[in-house]
N, CA, C and O atoms as a MOPAC input file, in Angstrom:
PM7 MOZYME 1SCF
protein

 N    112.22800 1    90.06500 1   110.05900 1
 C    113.09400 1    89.47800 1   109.06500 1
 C    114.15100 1    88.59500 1   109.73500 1
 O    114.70400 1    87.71400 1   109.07500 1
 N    114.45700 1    88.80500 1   111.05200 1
 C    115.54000 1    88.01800 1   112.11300 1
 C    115.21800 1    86.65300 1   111.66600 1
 O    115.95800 1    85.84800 1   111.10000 1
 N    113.64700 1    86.49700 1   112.11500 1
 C    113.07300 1    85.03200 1   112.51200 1
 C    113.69100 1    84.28300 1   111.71800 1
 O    114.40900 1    83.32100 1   111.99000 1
 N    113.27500 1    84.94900 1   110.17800 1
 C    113.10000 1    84.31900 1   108.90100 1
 C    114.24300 1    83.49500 1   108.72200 1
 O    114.33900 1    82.28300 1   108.52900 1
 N    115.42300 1    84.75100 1   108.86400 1
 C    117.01000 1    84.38300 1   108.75700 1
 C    117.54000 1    83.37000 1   109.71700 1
 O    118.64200 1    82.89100 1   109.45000 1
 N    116.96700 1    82.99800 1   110.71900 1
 C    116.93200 1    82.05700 1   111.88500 1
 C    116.70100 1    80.77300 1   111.67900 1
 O    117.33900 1    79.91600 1   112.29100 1
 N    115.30400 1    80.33200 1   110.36200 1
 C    114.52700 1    79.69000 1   110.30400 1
 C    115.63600 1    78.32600 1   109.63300 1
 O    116.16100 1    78.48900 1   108.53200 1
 N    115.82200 1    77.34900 1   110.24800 1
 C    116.49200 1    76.19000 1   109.57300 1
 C    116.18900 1    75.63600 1   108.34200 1
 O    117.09800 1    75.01500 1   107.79100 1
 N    115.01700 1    75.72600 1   107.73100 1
 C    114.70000 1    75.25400 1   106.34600 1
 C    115.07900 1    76.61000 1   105.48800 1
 O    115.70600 1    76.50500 1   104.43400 1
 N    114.69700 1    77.78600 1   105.96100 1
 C    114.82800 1    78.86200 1   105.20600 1
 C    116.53700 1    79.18300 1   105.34000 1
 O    116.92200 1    80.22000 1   104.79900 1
 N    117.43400 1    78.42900 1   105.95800 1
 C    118.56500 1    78.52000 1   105.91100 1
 C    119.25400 1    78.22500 1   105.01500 1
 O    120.41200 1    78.58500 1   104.80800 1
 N    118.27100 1    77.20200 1   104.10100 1
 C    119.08000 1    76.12800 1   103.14200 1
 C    119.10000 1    77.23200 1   102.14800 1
 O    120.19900 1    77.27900 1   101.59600 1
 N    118.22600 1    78.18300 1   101.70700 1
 C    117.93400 1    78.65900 1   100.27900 1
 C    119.54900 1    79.70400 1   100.43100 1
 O    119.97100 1    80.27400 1   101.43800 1
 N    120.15200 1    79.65300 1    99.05200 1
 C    121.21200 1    80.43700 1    98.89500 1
 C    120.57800 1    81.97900 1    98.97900 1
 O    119.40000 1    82.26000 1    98.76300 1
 N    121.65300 1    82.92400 1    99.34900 1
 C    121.14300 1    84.09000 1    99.05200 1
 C    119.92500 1    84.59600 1   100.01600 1
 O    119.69900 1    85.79100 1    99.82400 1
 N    119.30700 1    84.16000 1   100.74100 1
 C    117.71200 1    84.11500 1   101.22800 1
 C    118.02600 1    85.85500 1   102.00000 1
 O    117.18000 1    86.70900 1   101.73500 1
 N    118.61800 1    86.05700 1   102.44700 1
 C    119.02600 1    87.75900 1   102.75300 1
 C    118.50200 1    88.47100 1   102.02000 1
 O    117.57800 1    89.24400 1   102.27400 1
 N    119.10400 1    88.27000 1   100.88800 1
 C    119.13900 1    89.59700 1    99.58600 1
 C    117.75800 1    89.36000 1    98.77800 1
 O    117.02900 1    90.19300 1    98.23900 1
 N    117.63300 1    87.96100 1    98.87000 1
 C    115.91800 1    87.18600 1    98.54400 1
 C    114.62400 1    88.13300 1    99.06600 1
 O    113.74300 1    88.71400 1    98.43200 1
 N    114.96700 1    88.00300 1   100.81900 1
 C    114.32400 1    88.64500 1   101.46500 1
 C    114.20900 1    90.13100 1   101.71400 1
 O    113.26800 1    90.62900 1   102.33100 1
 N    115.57400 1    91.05000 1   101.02200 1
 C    115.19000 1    91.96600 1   100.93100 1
 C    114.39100 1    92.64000 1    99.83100 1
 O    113.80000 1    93.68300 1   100.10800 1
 N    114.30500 1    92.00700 1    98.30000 1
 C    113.95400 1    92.28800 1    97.16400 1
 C    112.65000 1    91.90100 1    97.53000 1
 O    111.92300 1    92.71300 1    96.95700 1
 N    111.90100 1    91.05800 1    98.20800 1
 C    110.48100 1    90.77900 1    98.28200 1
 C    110.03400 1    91.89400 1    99.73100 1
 O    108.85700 1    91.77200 1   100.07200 1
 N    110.53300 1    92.50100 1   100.21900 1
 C    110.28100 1    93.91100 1   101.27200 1
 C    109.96200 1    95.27700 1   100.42000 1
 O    109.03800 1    96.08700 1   100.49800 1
 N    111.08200 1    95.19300 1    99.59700 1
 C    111.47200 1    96.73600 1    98.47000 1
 C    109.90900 1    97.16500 1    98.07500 1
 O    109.58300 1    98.32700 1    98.31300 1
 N    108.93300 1    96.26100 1    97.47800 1
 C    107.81100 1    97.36900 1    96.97600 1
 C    107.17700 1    98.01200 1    98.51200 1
 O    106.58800 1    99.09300 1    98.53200 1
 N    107.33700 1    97.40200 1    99.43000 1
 C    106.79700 1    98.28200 1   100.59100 1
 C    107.40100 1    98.75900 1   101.79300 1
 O    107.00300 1    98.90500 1   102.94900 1
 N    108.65300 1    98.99500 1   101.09200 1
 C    109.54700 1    99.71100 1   102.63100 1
 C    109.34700 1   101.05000 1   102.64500 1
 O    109.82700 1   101.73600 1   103.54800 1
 N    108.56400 1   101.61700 1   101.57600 1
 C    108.28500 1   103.05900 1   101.42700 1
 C    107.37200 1   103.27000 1   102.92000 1
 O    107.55200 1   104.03900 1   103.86500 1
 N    106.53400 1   102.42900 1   102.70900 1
 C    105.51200 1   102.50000 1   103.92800 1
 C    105.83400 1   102.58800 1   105.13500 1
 O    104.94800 1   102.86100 1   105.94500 1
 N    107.28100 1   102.36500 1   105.61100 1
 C    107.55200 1   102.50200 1   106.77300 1
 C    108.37100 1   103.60100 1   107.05900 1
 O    109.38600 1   103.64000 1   106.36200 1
 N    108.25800 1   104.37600 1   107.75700 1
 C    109.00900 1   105.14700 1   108.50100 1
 C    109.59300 1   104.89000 1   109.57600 1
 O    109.05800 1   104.42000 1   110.58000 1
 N    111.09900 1   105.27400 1   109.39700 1
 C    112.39800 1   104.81300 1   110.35500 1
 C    112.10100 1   105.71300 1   111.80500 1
 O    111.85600 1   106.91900 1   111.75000 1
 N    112.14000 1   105.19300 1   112.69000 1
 C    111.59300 1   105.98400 1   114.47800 1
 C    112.49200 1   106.75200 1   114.15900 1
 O    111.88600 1   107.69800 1   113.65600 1
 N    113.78900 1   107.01700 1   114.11200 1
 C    114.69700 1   108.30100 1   114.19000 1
 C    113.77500 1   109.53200 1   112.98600 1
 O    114.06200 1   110.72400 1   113.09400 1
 N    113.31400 1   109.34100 1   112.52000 1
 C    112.79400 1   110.71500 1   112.09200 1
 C    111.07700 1   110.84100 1   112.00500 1
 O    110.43300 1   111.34800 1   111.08600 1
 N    110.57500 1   110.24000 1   113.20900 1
 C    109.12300 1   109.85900 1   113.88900 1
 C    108.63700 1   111.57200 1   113.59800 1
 O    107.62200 1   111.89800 1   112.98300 1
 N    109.67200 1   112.54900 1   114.22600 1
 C    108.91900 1   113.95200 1   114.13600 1
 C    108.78500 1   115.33500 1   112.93600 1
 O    108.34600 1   116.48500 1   112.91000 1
 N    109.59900 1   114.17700 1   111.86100 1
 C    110.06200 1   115.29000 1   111.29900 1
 C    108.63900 1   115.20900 1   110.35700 1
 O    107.97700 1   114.17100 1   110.34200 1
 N    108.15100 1   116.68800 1   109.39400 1
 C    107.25400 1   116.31100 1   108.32100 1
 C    107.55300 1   115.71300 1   107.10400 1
 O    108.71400 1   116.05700 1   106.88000 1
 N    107.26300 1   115.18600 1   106.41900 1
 C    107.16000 1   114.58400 1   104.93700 1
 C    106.26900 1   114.34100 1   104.22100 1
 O    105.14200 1   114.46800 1   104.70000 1
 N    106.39500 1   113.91800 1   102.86400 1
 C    105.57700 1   113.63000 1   102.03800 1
 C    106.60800 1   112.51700 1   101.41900 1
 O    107.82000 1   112.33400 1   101.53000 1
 N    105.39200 1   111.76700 1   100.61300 1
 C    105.34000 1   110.47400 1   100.48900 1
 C    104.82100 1   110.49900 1    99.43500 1
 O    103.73500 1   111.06900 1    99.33500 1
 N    105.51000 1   109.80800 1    98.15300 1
 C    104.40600 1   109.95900 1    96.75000 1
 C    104.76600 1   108.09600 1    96.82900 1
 O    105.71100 1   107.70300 1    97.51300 1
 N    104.01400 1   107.25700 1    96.16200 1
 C    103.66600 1   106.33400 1    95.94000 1
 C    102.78100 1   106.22700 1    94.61500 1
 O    101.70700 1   106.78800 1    94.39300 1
 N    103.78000 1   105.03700 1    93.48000 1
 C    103.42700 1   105.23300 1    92.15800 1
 C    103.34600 1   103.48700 1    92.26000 1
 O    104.34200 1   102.76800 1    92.34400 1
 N    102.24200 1   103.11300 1    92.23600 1
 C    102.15900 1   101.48500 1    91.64000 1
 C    102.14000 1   101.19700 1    90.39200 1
 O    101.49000 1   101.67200 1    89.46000 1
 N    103.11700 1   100.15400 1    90.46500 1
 C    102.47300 1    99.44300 1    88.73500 1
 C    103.81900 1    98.45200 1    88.66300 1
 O    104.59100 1    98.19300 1    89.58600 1
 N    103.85400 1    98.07400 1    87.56000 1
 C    104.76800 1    96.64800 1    87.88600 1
 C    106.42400 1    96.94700 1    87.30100 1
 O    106.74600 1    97.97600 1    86.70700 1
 N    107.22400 1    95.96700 1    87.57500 1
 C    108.28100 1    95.92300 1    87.61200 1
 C    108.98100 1    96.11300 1    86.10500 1
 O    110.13500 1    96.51400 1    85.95400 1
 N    108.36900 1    95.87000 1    85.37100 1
 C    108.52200 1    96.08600 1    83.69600 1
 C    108.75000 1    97.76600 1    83.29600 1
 O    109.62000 1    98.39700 1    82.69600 1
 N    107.61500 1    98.06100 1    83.90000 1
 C    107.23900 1   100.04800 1    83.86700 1
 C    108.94100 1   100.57800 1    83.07200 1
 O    110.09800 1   100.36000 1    83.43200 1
 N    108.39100 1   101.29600 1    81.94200 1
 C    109.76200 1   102.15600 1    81.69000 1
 C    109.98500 1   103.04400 1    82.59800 1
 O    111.16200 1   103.38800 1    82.71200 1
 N    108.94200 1   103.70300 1    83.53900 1
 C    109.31600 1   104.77200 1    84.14800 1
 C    110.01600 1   104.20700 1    85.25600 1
 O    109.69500 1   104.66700 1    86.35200 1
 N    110.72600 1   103.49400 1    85.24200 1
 C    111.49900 1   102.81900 1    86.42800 1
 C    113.12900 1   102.97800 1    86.40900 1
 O    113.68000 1   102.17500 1    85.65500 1
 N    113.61800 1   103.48700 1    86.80500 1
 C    114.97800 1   103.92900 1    86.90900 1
 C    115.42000 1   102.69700 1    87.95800 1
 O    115.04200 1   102.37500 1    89.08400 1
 N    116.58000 1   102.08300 1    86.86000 1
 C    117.13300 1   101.09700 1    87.19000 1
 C    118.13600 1   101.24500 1    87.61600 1
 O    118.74600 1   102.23300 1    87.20900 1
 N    118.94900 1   100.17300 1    88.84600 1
 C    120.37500 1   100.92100 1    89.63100 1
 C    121.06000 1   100.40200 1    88.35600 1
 O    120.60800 1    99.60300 1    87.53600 1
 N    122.48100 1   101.15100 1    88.36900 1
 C    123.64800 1   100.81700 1    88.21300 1
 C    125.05900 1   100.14900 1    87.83200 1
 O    125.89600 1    99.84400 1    86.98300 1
 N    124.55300 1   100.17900 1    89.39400 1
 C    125.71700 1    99.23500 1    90.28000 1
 C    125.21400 1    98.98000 1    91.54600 1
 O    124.37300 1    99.70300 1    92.08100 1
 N    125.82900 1    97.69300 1    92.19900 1
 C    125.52100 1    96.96400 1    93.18900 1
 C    124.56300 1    97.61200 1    94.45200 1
 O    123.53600 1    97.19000 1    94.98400 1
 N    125.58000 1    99.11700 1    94.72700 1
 C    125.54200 1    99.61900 1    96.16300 1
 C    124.28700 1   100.26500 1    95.88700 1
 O    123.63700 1   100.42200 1    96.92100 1
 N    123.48400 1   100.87700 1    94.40900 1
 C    122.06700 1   101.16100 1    94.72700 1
 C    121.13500 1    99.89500 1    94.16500 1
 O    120.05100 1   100.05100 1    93.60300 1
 N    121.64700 1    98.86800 1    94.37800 1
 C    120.31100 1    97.86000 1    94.22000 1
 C    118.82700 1    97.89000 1    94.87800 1
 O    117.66200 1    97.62100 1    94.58500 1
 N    119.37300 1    98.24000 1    95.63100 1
 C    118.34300 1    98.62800 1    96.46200 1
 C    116.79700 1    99.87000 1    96.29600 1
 O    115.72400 1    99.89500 1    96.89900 1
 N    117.45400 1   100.87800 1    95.05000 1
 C    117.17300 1   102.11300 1    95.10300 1
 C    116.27500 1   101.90500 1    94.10600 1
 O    117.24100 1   101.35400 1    93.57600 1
 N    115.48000 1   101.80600 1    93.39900 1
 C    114.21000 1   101.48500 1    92.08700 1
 C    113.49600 1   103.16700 1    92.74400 1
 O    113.12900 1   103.32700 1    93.90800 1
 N    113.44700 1   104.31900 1    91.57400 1
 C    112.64900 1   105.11900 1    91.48400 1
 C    112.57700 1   105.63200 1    90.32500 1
 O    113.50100 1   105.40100 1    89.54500 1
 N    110.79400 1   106.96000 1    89.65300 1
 C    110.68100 1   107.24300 1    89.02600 1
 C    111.20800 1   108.65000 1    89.02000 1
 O    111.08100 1   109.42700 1    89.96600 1
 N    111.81600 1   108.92600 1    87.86700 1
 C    111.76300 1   110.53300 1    87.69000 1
 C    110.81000 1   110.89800 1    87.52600 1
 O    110.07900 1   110.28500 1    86.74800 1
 N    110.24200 1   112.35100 1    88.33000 1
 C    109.27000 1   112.99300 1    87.95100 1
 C    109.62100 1   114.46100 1    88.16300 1
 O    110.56800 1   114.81000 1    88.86800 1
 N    108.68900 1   115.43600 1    87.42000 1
 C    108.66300 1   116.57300 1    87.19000 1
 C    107.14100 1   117.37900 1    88.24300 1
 O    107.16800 1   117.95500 1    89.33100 1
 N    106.10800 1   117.10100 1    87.41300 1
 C    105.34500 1   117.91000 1    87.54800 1
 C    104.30300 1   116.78900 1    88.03200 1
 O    103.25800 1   116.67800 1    87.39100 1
 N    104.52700 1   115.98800 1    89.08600 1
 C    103.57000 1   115.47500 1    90.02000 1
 C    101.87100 1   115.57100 1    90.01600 1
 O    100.96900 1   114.75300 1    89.83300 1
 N    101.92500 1   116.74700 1    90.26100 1
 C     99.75200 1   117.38400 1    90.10100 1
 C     99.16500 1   116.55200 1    89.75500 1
 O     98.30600 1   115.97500 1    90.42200 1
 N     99.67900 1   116.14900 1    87.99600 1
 C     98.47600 1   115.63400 1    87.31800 1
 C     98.44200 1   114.29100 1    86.98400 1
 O     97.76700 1   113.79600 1    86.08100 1
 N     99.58800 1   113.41300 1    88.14200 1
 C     98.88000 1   111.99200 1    88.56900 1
 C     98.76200 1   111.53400 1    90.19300 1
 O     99.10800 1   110.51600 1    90.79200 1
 N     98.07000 1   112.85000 1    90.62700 1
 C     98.18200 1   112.62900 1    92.02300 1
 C     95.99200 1   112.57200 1    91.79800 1
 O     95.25600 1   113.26300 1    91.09300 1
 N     95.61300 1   111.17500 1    92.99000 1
 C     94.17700 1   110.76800 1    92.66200 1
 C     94.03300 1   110.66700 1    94.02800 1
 O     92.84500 1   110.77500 1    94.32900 1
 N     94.85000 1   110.48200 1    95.10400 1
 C     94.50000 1   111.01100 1    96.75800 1
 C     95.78500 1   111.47600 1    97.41700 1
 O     96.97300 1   111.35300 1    97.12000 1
 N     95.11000 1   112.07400 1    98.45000 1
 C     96.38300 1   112.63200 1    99.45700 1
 C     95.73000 1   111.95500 1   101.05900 1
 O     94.59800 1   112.22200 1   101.46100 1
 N     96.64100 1   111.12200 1   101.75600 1
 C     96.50500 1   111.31700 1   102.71200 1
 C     96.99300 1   112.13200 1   103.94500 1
 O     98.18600 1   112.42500 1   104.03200 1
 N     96.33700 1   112.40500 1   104.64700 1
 C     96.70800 1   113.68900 1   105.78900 1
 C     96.97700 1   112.84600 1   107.28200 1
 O     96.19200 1   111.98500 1   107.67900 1
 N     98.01700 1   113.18100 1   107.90800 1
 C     98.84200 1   112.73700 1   109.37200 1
 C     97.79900 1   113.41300 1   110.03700 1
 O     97.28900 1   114.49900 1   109.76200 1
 N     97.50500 1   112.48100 1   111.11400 1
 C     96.03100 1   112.70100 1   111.98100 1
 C     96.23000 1   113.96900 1   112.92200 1
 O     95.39900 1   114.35100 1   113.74600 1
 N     97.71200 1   114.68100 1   112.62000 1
 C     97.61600 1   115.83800 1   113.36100 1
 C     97.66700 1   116.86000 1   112.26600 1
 O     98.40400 1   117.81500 1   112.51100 1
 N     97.02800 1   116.87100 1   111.07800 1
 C     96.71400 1   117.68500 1   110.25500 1
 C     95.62600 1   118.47300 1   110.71600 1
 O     94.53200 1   117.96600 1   110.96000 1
 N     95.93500 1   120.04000 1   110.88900 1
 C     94.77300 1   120.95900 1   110.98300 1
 C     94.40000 1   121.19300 1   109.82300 1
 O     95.00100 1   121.06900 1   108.75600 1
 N     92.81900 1   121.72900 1   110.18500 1
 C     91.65800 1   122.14500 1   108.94200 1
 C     92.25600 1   123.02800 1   108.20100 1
 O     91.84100 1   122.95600 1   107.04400 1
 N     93.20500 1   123.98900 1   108.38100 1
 C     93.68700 1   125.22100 1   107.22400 1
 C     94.42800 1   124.43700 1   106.33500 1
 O     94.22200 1   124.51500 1   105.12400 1
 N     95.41800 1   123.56000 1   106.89500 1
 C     96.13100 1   122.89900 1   105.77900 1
 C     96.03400 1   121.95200 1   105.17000 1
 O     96.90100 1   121.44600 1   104.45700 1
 N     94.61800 1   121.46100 1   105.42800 1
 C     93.53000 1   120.91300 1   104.39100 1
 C     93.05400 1   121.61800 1   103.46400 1
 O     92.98400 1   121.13200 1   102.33500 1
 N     92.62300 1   122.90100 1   103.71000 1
 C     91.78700 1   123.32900 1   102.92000 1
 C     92.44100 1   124.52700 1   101.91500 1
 O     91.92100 1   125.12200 1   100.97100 1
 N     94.05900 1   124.65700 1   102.62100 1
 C     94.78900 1   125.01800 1   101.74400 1
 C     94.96300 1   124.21000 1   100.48500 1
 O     94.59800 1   124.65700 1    99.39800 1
 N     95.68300 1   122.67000 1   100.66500 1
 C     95.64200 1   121.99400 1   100.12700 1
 C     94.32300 1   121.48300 1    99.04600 1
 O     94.49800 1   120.53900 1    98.27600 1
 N     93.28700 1   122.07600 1    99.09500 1
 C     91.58100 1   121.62000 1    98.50200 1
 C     91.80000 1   122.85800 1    97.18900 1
 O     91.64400 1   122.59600 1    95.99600 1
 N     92.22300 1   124.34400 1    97.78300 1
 C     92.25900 1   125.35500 1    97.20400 1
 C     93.01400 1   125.59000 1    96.34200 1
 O     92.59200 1   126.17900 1    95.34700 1
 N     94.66800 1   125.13000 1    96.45200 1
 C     95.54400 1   124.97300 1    95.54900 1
 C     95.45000 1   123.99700 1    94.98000 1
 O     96.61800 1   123.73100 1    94.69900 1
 N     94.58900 1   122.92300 1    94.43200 1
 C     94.02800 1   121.77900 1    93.42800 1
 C     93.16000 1   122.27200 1    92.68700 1
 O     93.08400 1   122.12500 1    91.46700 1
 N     92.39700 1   122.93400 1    93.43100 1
 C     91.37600 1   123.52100 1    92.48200 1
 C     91.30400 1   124.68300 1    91.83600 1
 O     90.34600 1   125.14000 1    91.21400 1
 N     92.60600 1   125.24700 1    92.05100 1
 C     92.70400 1   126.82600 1    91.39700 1
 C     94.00200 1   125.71900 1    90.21900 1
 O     94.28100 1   126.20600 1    89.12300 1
 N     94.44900 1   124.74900 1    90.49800 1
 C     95.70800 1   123.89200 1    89.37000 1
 C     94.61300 1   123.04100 1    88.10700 1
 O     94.51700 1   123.25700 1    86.89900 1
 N     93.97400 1   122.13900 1    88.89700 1
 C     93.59100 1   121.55100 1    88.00500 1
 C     91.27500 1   121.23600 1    88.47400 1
 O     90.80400 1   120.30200 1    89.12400 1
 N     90.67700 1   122.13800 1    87.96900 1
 C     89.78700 1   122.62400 1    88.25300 1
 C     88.64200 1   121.55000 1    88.13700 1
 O     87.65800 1   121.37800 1    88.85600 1
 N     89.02400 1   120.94900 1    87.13000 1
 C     88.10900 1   119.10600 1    86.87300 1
 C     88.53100 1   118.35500 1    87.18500 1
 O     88.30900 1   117.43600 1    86.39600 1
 N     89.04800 1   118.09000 1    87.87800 1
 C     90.00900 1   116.42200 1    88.84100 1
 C     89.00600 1   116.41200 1    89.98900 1
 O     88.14000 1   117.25500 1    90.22100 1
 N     89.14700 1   115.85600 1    90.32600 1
 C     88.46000 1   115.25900 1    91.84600 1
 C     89.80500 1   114.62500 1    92.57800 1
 O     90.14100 1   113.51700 1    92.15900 1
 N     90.62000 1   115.22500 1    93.64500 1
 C     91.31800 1   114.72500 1    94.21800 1
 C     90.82500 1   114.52600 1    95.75500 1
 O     90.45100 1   115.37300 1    96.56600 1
 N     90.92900 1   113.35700 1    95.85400 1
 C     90.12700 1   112.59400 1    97.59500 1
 C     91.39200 1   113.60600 1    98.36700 1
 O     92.45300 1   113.91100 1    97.82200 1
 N     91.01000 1   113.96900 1    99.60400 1
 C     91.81300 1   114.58300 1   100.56700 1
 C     91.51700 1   113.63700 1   101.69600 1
 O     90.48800 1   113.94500 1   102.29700 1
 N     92.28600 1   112.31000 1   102.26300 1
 C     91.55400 1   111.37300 1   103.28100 1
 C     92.51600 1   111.71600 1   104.64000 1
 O     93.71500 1   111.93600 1   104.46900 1
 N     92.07900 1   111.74000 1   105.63500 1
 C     92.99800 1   112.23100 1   107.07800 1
 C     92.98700 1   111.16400 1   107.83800 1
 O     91.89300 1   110.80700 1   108.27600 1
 N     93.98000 1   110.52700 1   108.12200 1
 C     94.07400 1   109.30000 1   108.45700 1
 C     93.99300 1   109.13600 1   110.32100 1
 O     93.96100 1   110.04100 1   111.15400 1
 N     93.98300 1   108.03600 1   110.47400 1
 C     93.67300 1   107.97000 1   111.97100 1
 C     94.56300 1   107.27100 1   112.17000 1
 O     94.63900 1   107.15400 1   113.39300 1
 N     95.56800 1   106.52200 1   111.54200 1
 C     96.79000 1   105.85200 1   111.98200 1
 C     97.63200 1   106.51600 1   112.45500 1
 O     98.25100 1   107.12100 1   111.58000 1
 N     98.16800 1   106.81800 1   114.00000 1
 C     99.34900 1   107.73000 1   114.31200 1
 C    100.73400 1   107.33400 1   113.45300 1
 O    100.89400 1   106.16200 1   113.11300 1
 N    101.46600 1   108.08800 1   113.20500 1
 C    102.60100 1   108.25600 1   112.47100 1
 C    103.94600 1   107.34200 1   113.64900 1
 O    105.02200 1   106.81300 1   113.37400 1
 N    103.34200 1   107.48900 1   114.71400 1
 C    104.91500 1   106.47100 1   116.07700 1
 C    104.66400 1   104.85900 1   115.96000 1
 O    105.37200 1   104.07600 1   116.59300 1

């Protein structure tokens, strides 16, 4: 984002900062900050467009930044899980067992990814 802010034509546009951060926002979820490289998490990710009522709108200024949905009871719009490539087989198949004892006709993909998390 330095370059961008660097860039002499892209200098001219007013605002091009705050420009450039609102066109980042649908995918900064995807990144994880190195200071917490070790810790575990989960990650829910809900697409759909900017209109969505389920979109909790900021405020005020200081959470502009912040666009999320309330949710409750997750389960029954979850359609994959991906697994951190240092996921062992039990807590896969924990995870297979508690879906299917919740919601017994879903088909939820369980995919284990090969992208390291650093």
């Amino acid at each position: 984002m330095e370059e961008l802010l660097e860039d002499k034509e892209l200098k001219k546009i007013p605002n091009l900062e705050q420009l450039l951060s609102l066109a980042v926002l649908p995918i900064s979820c995807l990144i994880k900050h190195a200071a917490f490289e070790d810790e575990d998490e989960c990650r829910m990710i809900y697409i759909t467009n900017i209109a969505d009522d389920n979109i909790v709108e900021p405020q005020d200024y200081q959470s502009s930044n912040s666009l999320y949905v309330e949710y409750t009871n997750v389960e029954n719009y979850i359609d994959n899980i991906y697994l951190g490539p240092q996921c062992k087989l039990p807590h896969k198949l924990s995870l297979q067992n508690h879906f299917k004892k919740k919601q017994p006709g879903k088909q939820i993909k369980l995919i284990k990814s090969e992208v390291p998390l650093r």
